[in-house]
C-alpha positions in Angstrom: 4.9 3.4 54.7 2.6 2.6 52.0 1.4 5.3 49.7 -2.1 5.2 49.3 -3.3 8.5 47.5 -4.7 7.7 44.1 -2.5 7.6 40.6 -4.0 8.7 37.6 -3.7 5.8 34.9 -0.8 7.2 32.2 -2.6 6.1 29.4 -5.9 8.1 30.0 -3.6 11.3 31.0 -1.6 10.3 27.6 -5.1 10.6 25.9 -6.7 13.7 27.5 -3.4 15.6 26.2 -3.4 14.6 23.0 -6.6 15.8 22.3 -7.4 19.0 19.9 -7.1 22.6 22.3 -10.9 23.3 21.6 -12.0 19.8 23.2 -10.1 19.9 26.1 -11.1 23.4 26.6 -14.8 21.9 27.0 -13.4 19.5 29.5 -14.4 20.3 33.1 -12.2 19.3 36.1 -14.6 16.8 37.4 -15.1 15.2 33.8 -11.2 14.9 33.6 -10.2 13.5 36.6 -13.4 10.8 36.8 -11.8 9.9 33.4 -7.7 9.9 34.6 -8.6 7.9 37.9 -11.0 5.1 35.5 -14.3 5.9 37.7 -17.7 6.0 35.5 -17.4 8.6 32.5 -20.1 11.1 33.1 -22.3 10.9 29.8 -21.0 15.0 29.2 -17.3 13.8 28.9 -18.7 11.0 26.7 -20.0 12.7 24.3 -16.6 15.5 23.9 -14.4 12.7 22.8 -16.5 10.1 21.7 -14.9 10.3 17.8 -11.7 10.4 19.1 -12.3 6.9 21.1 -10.9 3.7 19.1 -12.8 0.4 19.9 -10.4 -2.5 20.3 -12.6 -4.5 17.7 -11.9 -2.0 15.4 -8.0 -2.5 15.3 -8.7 -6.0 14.3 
């Protein structure tokens, strides 16, 4: 039997933890699990954790 329910991607669940205990308290269910299962990042989430984003150009 194939298991077909969706898995949250580690790194993204690694990521919402790691944040501060006031910005994940602004975090709503919705904007946490569109982020965890990589569907479109509503613009609210976006802007909660934008400074604590890294671009890949800048660990070059």
């Amino acid at each position: 039997m194939t298991d077909t329910r969706r898995r949250p991607d580690p790194e993204r669940v690694a990521f919402l933890r790691s944040l501060p205990r006031d910005v994940k308290e602004q975090i709503t269910g919705a904007e946490a699990e569109a982020f965890m299962f990589e569907e479109e990042i509503p613009e609210s989430l976006f802007e909660k954790i934008r400074e604590f984003i890294v671009d890949d150009e800048d660990l070059n």
